[in-house]
N, C-alpha and C positions, 0 to 999 in steps of 0.2 A: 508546524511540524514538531513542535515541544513540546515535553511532557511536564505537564501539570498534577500536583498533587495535595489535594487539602483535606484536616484532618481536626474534627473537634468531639472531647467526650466529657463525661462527667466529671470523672476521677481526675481532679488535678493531679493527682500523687505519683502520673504514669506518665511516662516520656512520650509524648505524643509524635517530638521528631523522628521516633525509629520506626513507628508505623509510618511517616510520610519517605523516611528515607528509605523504607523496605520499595514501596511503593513507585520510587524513582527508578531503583534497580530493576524493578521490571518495565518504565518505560524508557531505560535509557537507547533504547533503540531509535527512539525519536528523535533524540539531541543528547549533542554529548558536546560540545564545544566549552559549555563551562553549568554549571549545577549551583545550586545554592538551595538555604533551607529559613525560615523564618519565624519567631513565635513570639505570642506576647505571655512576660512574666512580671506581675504586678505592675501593669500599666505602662512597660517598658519593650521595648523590642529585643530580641535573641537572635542575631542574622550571620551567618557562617556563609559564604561563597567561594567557590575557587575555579580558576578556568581548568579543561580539559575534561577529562572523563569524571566519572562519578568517585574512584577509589581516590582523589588527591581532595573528595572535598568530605572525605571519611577521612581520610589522616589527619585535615585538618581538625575535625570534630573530636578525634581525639585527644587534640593537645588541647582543645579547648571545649570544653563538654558544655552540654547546654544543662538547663537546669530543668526543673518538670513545668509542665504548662498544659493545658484544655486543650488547646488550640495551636495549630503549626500549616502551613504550607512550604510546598517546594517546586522546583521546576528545576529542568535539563532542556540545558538551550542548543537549539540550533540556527545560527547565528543569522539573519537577515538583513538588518539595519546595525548599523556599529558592528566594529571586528569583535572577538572574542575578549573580553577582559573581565575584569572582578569589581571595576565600573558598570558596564554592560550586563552584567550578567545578573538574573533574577535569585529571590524577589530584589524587587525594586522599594527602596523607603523613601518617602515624602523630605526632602527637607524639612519639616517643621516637625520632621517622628511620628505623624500620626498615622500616615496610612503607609501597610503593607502590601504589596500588588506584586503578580505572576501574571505573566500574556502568553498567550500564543496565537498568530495573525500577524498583519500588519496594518498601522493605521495611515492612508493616504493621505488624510488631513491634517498630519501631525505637526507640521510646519506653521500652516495657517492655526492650530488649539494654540501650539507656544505661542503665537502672536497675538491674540484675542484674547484666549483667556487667560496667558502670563504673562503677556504684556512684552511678551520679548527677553525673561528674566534670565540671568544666566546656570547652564546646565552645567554639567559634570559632563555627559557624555553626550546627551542630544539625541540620545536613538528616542525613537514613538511611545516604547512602552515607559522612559522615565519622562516623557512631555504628559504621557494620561498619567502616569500618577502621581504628575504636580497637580496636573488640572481636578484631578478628585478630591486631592486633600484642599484645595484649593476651596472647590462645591460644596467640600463638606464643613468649614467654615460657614458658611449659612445655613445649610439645610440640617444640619446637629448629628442626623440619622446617614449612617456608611449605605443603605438600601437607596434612600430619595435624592443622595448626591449619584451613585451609579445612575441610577434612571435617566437622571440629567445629564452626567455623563455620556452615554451611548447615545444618548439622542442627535449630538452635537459630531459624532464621528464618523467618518467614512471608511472603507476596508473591510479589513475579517478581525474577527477578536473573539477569545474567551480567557474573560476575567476570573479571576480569584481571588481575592481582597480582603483584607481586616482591619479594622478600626483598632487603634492600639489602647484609645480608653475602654473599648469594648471587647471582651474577649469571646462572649457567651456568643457569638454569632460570626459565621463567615459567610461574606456575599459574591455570587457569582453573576457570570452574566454572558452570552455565547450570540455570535453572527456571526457564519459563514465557519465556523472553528470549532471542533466538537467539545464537549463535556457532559459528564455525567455522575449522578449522585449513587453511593453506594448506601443504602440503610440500612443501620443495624439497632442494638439494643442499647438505648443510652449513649452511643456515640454513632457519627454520621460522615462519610468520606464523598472527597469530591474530585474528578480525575478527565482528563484528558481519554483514557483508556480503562474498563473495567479490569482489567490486568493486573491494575496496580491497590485493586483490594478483594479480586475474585477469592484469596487467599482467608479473607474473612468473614464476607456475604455475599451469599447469590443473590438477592435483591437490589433491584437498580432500578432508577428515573433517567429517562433519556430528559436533559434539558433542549427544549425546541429553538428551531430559528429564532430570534428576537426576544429571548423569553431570561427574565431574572429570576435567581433563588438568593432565596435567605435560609441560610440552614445551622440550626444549631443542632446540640447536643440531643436533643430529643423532638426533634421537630423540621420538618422542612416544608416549606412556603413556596410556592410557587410563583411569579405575574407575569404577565403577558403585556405586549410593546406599549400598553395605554398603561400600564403599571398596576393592572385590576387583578387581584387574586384570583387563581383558576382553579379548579378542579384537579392533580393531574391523575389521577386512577389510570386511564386512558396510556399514560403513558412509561408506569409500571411495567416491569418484565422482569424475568426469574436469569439467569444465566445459564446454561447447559451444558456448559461442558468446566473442568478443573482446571488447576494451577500446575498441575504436573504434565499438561500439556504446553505446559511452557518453561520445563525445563529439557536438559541436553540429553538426559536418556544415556548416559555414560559415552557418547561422543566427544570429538573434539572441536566441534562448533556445530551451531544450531542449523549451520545451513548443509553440514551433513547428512544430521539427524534428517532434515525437512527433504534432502533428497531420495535418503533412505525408506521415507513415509508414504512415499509417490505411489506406489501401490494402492495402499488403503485410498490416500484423496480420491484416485480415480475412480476407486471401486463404489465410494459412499457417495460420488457427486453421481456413478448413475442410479445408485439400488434406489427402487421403488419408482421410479419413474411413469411406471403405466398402471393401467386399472385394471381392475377382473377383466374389463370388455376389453384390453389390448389397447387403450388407447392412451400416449405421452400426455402429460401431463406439467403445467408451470406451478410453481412455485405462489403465486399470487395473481392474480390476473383480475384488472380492477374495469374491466370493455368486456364485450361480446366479441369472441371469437372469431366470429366472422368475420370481424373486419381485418385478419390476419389474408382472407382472400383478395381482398379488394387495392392492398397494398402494390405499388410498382417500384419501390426502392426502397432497399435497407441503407441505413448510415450506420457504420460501427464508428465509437469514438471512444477513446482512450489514449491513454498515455504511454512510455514506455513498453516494460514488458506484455502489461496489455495488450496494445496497440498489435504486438507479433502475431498475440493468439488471434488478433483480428482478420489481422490479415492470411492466418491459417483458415478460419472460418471464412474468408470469402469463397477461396477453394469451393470449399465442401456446399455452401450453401447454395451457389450460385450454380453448381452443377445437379445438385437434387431438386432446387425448387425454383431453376431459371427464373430468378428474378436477379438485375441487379443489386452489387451490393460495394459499396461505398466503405474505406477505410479512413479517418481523420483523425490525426491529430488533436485532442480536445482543446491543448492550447491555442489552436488557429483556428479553429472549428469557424468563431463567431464572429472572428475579427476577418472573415472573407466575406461576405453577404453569400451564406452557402443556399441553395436552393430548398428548399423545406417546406413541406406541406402537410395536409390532412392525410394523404395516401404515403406518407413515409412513415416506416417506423425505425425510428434510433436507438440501437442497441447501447448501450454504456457499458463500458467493462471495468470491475473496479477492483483488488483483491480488500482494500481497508475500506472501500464505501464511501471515504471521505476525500478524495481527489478534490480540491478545490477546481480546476483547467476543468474536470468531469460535470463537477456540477455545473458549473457556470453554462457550460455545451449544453447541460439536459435541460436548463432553466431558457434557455433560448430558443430550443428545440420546441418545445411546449408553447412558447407563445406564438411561433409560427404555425401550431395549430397540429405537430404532429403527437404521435401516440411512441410513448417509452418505456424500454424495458431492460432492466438491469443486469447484469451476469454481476455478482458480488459474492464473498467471501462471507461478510461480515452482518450478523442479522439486526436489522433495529439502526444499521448506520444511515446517515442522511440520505445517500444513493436509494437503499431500499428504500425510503420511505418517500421520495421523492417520485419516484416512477410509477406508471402505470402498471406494467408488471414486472417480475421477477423470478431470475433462476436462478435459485444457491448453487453454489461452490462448496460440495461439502468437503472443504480440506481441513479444514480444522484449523488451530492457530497457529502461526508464522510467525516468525521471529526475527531470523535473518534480515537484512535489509533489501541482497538479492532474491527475488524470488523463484521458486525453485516448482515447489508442489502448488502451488497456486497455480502457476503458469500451467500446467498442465490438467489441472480441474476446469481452468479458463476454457482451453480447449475443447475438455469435454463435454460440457455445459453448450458450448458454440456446437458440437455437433450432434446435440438433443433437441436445440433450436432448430437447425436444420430439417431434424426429421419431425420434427413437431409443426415445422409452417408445411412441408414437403406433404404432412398428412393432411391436415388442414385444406391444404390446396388442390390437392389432389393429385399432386405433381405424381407419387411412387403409389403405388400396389401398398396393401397391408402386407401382404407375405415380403415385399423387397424392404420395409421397412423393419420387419422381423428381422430381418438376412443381416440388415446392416447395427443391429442393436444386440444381435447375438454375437457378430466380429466388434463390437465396442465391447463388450463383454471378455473379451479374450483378454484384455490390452492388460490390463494387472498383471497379470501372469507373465506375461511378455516383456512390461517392464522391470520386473522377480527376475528375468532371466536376464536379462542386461543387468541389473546391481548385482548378479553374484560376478561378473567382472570389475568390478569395483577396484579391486587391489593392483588389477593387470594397468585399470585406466590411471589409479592413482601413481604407479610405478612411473609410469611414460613422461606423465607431467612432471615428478620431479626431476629429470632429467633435460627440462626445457628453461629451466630457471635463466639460463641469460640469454634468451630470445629479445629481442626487442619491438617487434610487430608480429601478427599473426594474421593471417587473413583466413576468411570463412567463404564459400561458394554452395551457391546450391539455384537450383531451378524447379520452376511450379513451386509446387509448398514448400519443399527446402529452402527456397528461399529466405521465408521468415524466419527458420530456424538458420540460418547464417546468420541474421542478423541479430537473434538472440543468443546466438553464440558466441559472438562478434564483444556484444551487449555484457555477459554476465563478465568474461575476462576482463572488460575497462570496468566493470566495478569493483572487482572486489580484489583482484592483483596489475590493476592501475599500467597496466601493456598497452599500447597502441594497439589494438585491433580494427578490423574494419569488418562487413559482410559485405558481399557482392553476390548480384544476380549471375550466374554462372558465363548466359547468353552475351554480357556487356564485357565480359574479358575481354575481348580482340577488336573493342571502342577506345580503352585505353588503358583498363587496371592490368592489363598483362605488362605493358612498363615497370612497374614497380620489379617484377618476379625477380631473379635473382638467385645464385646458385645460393644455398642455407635458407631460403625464406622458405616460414613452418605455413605450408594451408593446410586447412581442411575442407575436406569435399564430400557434398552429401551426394551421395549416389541413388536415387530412386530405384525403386523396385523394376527386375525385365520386365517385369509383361505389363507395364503401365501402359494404362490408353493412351497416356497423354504423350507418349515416344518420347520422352525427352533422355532416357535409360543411354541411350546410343550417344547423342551431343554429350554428355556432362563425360563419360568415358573419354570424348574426345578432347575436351575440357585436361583431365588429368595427363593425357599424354603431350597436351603442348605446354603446359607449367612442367611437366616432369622432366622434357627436354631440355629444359633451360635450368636445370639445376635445383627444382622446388623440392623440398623433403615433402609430400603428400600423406596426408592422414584421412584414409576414406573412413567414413559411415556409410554402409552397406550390407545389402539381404545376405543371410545365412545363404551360403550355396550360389554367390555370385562368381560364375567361371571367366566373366567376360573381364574381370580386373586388370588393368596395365602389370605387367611386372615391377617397373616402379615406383611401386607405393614404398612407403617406411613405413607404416604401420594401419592395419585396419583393424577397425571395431565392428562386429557385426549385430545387426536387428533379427531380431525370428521372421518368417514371414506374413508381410501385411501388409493388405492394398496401399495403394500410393496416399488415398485422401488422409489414412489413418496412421500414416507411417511418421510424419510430424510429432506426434507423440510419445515416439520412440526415438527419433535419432537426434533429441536435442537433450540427453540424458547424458551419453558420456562427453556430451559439452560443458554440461554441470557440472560433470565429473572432473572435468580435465579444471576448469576455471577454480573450483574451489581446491582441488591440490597442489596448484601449482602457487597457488595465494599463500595457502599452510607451508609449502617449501620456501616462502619468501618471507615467512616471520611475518605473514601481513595480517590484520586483524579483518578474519573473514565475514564476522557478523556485522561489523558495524563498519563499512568501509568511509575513508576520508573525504566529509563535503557532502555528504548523503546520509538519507533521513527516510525510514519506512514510509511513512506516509505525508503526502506534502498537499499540506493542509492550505497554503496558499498560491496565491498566482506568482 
């Protein structure tokens, strides 16, 4: 989940660390536990680190300036193995000075490398990424070349890793090298950047090499090298891409954090994850699709798997998909997915939900899914990340870039994407009518709009939450789809202002969460639309008047023009109206809302919240 950043160009004459430390500023969302920066200057190392966030390892820099050099890497850690320190924290230097090293992964073998091949010597700190890079400067003691000791290196390791490395007698070249852990090359004219995330040099080239599974670079200043696991130079053309969208999509937009802005944005995501979806003839359309469609009939179970916030929209999509195209459908956890001996076959298709692509729990799910022989298909955010390119097919998320570390507009592109699936297998199958699938793609249609008209209450939601500041639990209820939106409401509060929250099915209150209630405890209650088929409109009303009895401050989410309300509410938010399947999409907004102000009324840092990392790259 660290952000990695390497950086070499011609001109020695120019501070190469301020393009690497620009570069961290935009990945600091990955890791922030402690930061550091590295360079070589006349066969000598340049190494600044400090724990904490990235401004204390800028202050440092300031009392002590670096001098000019070709060549720099950096990295913002987020901590794994070894607590936070300035021991711990990258780059990492060789005893003997020669090799410079940034990781991000973990290596499983790191115990048994210190043993083997250092003999047991003694560490500084003992975490995996300063065991590899004793063990490289180690290799590279015979092998002379920083490239033919990495190769050696990875060979010998277990885990996820991507390397960034420099030879400190060598300056003209930095070597990489990625399993299981993203990286990617940015190239330019005379100088050539290397990054955990294009982010962190969109700001200078749209051209980028995705480096592959098992796959080494050598990259200098004018030049970048390819090899593949047997160490044989490749071709990579193939693996060339241009970037599409700017860097001013990754700033605040005159907000007070990005996961504002990103709530604020929920419109457009919606709007661009459906436009274009069908063809002249009416019919949905994927993203990629690498099978004959056909075999979308022959399927008898969907498996969604993801993680977190994911995971909610998944299980919003069972809802919908299980009712348009009666097939079952399976929600898993990616991290347990493999470790149950889950049921899998040819006639399953496993959906993966990913906003970064790079879930390490996702992959591993989709990599074992496939050997059992079934057919996969991604919902991701993120184009060209492993996830896409790992699946059989694929349906973007067109939300654009995300910052935050909760996620907000994603979560709600997830959704929509989940219910273009829907009417795409539903068409496919023959489950709905064209005209009923028109019917349901012109009400997906509305929902921008409807979302527009819930953010211009924005300031009423924001008002309430500061007002909630010394709550100490919150609970969230809801039934059918509300549900999962309890639980992601539940969900964004313990991230990002650190509350005890919980979600609960509304139904299991009087099994035993009605114990807790309590005269002052703050719920929330999602209230489904009346005329829902699915009648649960009447239970969840009744739901509010026996928590209201006992004292509960109730905060419903509920249809514009609900008469049937308890008079005990303390405060309601309301939705425009909209069928129950599609109504998920709406009433988990002033949940966002409430979560992220009442964070900003707590002085709490809402982008980057403590112990959490946008994308988490390992198991």
């Amino acid at each position: 989940m660290c952000g990695i950043v390497g950086y070499i160009q011609t001109n020695k004459s120019l501070n190469s660390w301020k393009l690497v430390f620009e570069g961290l500023e935009y990945l600091e969302y990955r890791g922030y536990d402690s930061a550091g920066i590295a360079q070589i200057v006349n066969n000598r190392v340049e190494v600044t680190k400090a724990v904490g966030k990235l401004a204390n390892l800028k202050r440092k820099i300031a009392k002590t300036p670096f001098s000019l050099s070709n060549a720099a890497i950096g990295h913002t850690r987020w901590a794994t193995h070894g607590k936070p320190s300035i021991v711990n924290a990258h780059p990492h230097i060789s005893s003997n000075g020669q090799v410079a090293l940034v990781h991000n992964g973990i290596i499983e073998n790191a115990s048994r490398i210190h043993k083997t091949v250092l003999g047991g010597k003694k560490l500084q700190g003992g975490t995996d990424t300063e065991i590899v890079t004793e063990a490289l400067a180690h290799i590279l003691i015979k092998e002379k070349d920083l490239s033919k000791a990495m190769f050696k290196l990875v060979n010998i390791l277990e885990g996820s890793w991507a390397f960034v490395a420099m030879d400190i007698n060598d300056s003209s070249k930095i070597v990489c090298a990625r399993h299981n852990s993203p990286l990617v090359i940015g190239l330019g004219e005379n100088y050539n950047f290397v990054a955990s995330d294009v982010i962190a040099f969109v700001n200078h080239t749209k051209n980028a090499v995705e480096i592959k599974q098992d796959q080494l670079a050598v990259i200098t200043c004018e030049k970048v090298s390819v090899f593949d696991k047997h160490n044989q130079e490749i071709n990579f053309t193939s693996q060339k891409y241009e970037i599409l969208w700017d860097i001013n999509q990754a700033q605040k937009g005159g907000y007070s954090s990005f996961m504002e802005k990103e709530i604020r944005e929920q419109p457009s995501a919606v709007r661009n994850t459906i436009y274009g979806r069908r063809t002249n003839e009416g019919i949905i359309e994927l993203d990629k699709l690498s099978f004959d469609k056909s075999y979308f009939a022959q399927i008898n179970k969907i498996t969604v798997i993801a993680c977190g916030t994911a995971a909610h929209s998944g299980y919003v999509a069972r809802f919908a998909i299980e009712h348009w195209c009666r097939i079952p459908v399976e929600v898993e956890y990616a991290h347990e997915f493999r470790y149950r001996d889950p049921i899998v076959d040819s006639k399953t298709l496993v959906v993966a939900i990913s906003q970064s692509g790079e879930t390490m729990d996702t992959l591993m799910a989709v990599r074992y899914a496939k050997e059992q022989g079934a057919k996969t298909l991604a919902i991701v955010n993120t184009l060209g990340s492993a996830l896409d390119r790992q699946c059989d097919a694929v349906l973007y998320t067109y939300a654009g870039r995300e910052i935050a570390v909760a996620s907000t507009k994603a979560f709600l592109a997830q959704i929509t994407a989940c219910y273009l699936l829907g009417l795409y297998l539903a068409e496919i199958r023959g489950n709905l009518f064209i005209d009923e699938i028109t019917t349901k793609l012109q009400e997906l249609k509305t929902l921008p709009d409807k979302i527009a008209k819930i953010l211009t209450h924005y300031e009423e939601i924001c008002q309430f939450a500061k007002l909630q500041k010394r709550q100490k639990s919150v609970l969230f209820l809801g039934r059918h789809i509300g549900y999962p939106i309890a639980l992601e409401g539940a969900l964004k509060l313990k991230e990002i202002a650190y509350i005890h929250s919980e979600g609960f099915a509304a139904g299991e209150l009087k099994h035993g969460p009605i114990a807790i209630i309590e005269p002052g405890q703050l719920v929330f209650v999602i209230v489904p639309p009346q005329n829902d088929r699915a009648g649960v409109h009447a239970k969840v009303i009744s739901n509010i008047e026996e928590i209201a009895s006992r004292g509960a401050r109730v905060v419903a989410i509920a249809e514009q023009g609900d008469q049937t309300l308890p008079k005990g509410i303390t405060k309601t938010f309301f939705r425009p109206k909209t069928p129950i399947l599609f109504s998920a999409i709406l009433d988990i907004i002033p949940l966002q809302i409430f979560a992220c102000s009442l964070a900003g009324a707590l002085n709490l840092d809402i982008d980057m919240p403590r112990n959490l990392a946008k994308s988490v790259t390992v198991e």
